[in-house]
C-alpha positions as CSV (number, residue, x, y, z in Angstrom):
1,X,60.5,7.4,55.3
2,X,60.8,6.2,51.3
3,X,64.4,6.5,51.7
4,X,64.6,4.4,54.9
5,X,62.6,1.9,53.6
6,X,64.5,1.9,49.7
7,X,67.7,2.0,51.8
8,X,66.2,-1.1,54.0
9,X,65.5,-2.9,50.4
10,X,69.3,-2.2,49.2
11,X,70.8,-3.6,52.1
12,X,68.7,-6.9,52.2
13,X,69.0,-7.4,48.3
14,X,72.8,-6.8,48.3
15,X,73.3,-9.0,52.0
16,X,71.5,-11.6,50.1
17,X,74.2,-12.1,47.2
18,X,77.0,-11.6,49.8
19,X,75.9,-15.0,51.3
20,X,75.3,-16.4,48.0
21,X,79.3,-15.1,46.8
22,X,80.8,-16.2,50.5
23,X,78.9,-19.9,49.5
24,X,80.0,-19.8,46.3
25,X,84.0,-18.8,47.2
26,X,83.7,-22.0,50.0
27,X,82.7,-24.4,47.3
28,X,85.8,-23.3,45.0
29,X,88.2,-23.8,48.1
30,X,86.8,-26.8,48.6
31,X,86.9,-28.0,45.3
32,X,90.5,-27.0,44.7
33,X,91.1,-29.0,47.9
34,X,90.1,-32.4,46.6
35,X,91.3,-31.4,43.4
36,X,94.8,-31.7,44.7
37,X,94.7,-34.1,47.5
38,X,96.5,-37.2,46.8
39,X,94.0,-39.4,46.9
40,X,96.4,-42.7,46.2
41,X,98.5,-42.2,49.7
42,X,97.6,-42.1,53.9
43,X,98.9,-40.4,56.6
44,X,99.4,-42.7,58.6
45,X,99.4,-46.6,57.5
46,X,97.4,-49.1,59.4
47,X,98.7,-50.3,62.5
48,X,99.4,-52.9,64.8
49,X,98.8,-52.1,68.3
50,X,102.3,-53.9,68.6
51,X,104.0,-51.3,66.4
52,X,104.8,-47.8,67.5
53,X,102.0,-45.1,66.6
54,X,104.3,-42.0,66.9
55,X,107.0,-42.8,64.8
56,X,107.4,-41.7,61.1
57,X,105.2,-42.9,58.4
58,X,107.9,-45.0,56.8
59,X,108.8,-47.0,60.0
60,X,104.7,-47.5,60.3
61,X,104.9,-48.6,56.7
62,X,107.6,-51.6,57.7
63,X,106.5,-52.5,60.6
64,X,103.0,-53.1,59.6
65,X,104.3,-55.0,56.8
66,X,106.5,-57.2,58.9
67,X,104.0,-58.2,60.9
68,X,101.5,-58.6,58.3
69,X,104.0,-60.8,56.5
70,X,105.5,-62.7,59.3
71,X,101.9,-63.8,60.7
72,X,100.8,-64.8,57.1
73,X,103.9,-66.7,56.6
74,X,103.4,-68.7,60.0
75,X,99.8,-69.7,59.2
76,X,100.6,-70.3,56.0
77,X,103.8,-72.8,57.1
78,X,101.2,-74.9,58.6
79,X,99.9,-75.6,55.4
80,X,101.6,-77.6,52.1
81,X,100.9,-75.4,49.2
82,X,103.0,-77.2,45.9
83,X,102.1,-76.9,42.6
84,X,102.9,-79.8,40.3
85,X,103.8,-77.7,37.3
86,X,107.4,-77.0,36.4
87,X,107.1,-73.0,37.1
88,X,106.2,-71.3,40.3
89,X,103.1,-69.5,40.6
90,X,102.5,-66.3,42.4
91,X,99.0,-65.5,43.7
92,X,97.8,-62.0,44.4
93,X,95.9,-61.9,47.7
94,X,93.5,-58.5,47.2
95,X,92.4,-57.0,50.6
96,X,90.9,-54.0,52.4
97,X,91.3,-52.7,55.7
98,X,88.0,-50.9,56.9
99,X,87.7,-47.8,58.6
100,X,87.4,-49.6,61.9
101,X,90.6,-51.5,60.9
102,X,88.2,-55.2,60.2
103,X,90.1,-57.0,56.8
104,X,87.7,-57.6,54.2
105,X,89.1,-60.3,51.2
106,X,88.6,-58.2,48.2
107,X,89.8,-60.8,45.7
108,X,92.4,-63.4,45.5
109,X,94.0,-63.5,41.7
110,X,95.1,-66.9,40.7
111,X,95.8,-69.2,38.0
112,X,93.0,-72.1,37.2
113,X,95.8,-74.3,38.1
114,X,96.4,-73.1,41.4
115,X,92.2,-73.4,41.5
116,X,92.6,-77.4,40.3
117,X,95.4,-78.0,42.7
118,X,94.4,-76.7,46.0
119,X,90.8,-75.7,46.1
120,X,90.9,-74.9,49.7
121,X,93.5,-72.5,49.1
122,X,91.0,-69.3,49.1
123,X,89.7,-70.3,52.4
124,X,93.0,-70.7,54.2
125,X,94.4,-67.3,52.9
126,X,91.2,-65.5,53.8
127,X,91.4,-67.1,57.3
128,X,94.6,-66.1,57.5
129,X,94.2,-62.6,57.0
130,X,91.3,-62.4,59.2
131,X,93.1,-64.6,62.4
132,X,95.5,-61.3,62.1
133,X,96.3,-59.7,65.9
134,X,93.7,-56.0,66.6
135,X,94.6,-53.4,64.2
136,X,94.0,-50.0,63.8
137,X,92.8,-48.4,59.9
138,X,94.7,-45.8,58.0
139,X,94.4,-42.1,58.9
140,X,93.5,-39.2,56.4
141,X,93.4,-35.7,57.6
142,X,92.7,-37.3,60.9
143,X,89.8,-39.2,59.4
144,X,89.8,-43.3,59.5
145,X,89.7,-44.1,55.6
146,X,89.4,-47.4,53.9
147,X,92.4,-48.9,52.3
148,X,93.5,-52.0,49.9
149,X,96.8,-54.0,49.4
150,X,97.8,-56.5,47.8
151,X,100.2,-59.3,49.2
152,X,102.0,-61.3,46.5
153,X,102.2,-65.0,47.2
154,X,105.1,-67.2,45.5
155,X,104.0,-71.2,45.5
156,X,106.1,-73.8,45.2
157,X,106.2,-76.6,42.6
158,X,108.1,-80.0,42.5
């Protein structure tokens, strides 16, 4: 009966460290995981629901950027946006695209001149951007993920 019961003892004490190792192992795999995902690149790009979903990644890549460009460009048409100085300005529009594919203006980087000349310039850009048709976020793994961009904008100047 002592050896049942030592043999009993063995079994639960080494069962308890084989949980412990298997944890242990599953942490490492995951860590090594994330350790070498590319964290600075998608699956799949945002999209517009008027662009293709199950084409390659690069033709997602230009057609979300055509029509990202092509709507900004029209709103923006509507608007006169010259600088007075004798060299162009480029503004850096800073923006995220949520995990439920919303846009979210992170920051717009611009010169205090640009600031002087057309103060409602932040407001126009930013309603822009969120006037843009339905879209859906970037894909991970197969996980909606957050992610930024940055539009360049040249202005002209007399």
């Amino acid at each position: 009966m002592k050896r049942v019961i030592y043999f009993l003892v063995l079994i639960f004490i080494s069962s308890c460290s084989f949980f412990e190792s298997k944890q242990k192992r599953t942490q490492k795999l995951i860590d090594e995981e994330l350790r070498d995902m590319d964290w600075n690149s998608v699956d799949s790009y945002p999209f517009f629901y008027n662009c293709e979903e199950a084409v390659t990644k690069e033709q997602q890549k230009i057609c979300f950027e055509e029509t990202l460009i092509s709507h900004f460009q029209e709103t923006l048409n509507d608007f006169e946006f010259i600088l007075t100085d004798k060299e162009s300005e480029t503004v850096d529009v800073i923006f995220v695209i949520d995990t439920l594919g919303r846009i979210k203006v992170s920051n717009i980087e611009k010169n205090i001149l640009v600031l002087d000349q057309m103060p409602e310039f932040d407001g126009v850009v930013t309603q822009s951007l969120k006037n843009l048709p339905k879209l859906a976020p970037a894909i991970k793994r197969g996980i909606p993920v957050n992610s930024k961009y940055r539009i360049p904008i040249q202005l002209k100047t007399n």
